[in-house]
N, C-alpha and C positions, 0 to 999 in steps of 0.2 A: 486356435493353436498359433498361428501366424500372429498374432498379436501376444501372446505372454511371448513368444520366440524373439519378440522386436523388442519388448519392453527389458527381459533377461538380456538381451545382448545390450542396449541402452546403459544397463545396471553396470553392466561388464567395462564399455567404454570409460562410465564416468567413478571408477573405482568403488561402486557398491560391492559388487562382486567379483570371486575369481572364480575362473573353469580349470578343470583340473579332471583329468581322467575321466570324460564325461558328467562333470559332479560338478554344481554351481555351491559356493560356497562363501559365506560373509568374508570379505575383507578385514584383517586386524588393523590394515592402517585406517581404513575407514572409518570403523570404529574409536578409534584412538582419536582422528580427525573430530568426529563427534561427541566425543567428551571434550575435548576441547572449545568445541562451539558450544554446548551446553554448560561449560564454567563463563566462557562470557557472557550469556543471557543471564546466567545467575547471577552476577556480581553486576547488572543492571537491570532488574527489574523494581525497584523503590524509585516510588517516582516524588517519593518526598525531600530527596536529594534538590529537585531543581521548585525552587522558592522563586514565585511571581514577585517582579518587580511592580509597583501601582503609579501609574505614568500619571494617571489623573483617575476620577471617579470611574470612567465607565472603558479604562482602556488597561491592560496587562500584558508585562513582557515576559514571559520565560525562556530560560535558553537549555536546552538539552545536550549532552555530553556523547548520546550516541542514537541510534535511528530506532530501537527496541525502546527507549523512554519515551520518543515523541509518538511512537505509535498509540505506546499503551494510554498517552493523552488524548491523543487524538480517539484514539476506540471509545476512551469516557465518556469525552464530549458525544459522540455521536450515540452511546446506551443511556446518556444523559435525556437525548434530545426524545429516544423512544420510550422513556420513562413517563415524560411527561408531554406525548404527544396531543392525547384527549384533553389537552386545556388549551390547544389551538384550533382554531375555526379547521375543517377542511381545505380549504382552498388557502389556508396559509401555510401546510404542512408542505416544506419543500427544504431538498436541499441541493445548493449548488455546488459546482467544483469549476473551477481554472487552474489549469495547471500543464509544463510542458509533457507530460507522459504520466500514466495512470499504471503503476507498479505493482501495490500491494496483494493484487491478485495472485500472485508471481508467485509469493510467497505465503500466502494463504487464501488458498482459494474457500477452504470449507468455512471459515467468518464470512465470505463476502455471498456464498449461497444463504447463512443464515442472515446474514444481510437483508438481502433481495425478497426475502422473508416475512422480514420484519415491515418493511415498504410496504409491501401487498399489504400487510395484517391495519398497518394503521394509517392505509390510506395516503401515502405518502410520497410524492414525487419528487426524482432525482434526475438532475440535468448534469452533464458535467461537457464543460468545452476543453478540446485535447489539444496542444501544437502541432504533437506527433501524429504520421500519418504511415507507418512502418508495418513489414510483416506482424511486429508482436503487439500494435496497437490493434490492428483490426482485427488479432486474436484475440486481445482483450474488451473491444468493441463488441465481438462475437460472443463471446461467453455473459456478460451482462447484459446482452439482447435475449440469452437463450430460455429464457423460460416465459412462459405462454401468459401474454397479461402483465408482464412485469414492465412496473412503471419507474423502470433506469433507462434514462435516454445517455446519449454519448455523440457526439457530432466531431469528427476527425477535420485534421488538419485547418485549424483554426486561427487566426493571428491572434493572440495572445501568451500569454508570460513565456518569456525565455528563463526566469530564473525564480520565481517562485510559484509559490499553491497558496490556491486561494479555496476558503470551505466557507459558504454562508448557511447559517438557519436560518430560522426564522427571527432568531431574538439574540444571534452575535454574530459576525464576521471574522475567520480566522485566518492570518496570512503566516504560510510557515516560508522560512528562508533558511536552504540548505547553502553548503559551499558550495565551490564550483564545483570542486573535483568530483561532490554528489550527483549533479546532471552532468557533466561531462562522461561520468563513467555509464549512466546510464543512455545518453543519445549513442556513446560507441559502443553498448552493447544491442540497441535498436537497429542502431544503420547496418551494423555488421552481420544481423542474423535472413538469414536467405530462406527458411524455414523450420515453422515454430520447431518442428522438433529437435532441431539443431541446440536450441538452449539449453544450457549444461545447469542447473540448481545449484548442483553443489560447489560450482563456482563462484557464480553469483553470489550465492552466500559467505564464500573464501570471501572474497571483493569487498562485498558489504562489510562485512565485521573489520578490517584492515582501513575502515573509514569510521572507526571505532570514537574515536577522539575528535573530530570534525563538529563541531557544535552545529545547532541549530535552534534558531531561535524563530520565539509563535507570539504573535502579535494577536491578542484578544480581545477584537474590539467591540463593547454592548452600548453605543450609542443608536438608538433604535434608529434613529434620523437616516444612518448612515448605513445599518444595515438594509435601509427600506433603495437607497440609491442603486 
């Protein structure tokens, strides 16, 4: 009881819902709010819009228009990598991360359960080094530590990249490079939060889409040489 009572008043704060005569009920701005976020996922989901530059043989630039394109890249690459994981030895199935804050949890946590899934299923080790060291990193440290056996490691407050993400396979290197305004907005909504439950989603996601136009460009490097560094 205590818990739907905390979640419904939650709902209440962040304009899911209003109270009304003892009677919880959908908010119409809310709703209006989310057709609108859902006309802008839709008028960006063709990721055939953004066309690879070919720098040399084994290196590729694309540059993304808004953060819903680099993901849906980024997801391939990695449903890529589980696709064809049975053609690498055991002990070369790994994947890394560098990066100053690890996000995408945030905003879909039920991928990254089927994630963690995936890992376990094909054998598959994931390290990832954080810069951040905040309430909402070591919730996110905590949630990818939580299942029993799960081989995602995560090691906080690390020195490494203030301004990009770095993802290695086994068989390419990807460096993504967001604007400033992208980590800035994201370190002042880390440093700011005092705890987790305090984070409002639907804000966040206000925030994020109003960074709609902010390019991003993924540097795809398949020189094994260098992946192997």
């Amino acid at each position: 009881y205590q818990a739907v009572h905390k979640t419904l008043k939650q709902m209440v704060d962040e304009g899911v819902l209003v109270f009304e005569g003892k009677t919880y009920h959908i908010n119409d701005a809310w709703i209006e709010k989310l057709k609108k976020f859902a006309e802008i996922v839709s008028q960006h989901t063709k990721l055939e819009k953004s066309v690879p530059k070919i720098i040399n043989e084994c290196t590729e630039l694309y540059e993304f228009s808004n953060l819903h394109e680099m993901e849906t890249f980024y997801l391939n690459e990695r449903a890529l990598f589980f696709k064809n994981a049975d053609s690498y030895p055991v002990n070369e199935r790994y994947i890394c991360v560098h990066a100053p804050h690890q996000y995408f949890v945030l905003m879909s946590p039920q991928v990254e359960y089927e994630y963690m899934d995936l890992l376990i299923r094909t054998h598959t080790e994931h390290y990832s080094l954080v810069k951040g060291n905040t309430v909402v990193d070591r919730w996110i440290q905590k949630f990818y530590h939580s299942k029993k056996n799960n081989p995602y490691h995560i090691k906080l407050g690390v020195n490494c990249s203030n301004i990009n993400e770095m993802v290695i396979f086994p068989d390419k290197l990807i460096e993504l490079y967001y604007s400033d305004k992208f980590w800035n907005f994201y370190n002042r909504l880390y440093s700011s939060v005092k705890k987790f439950e305090d984070i409002n989603i639907t804000k966040i996601m206000d925030e994020l889409y109003a960074l709609k136009n902010e390019p991003i460009k993924v540097m795809v490097h398949k020189d094994p040489t260098l992946v192997k560094l």
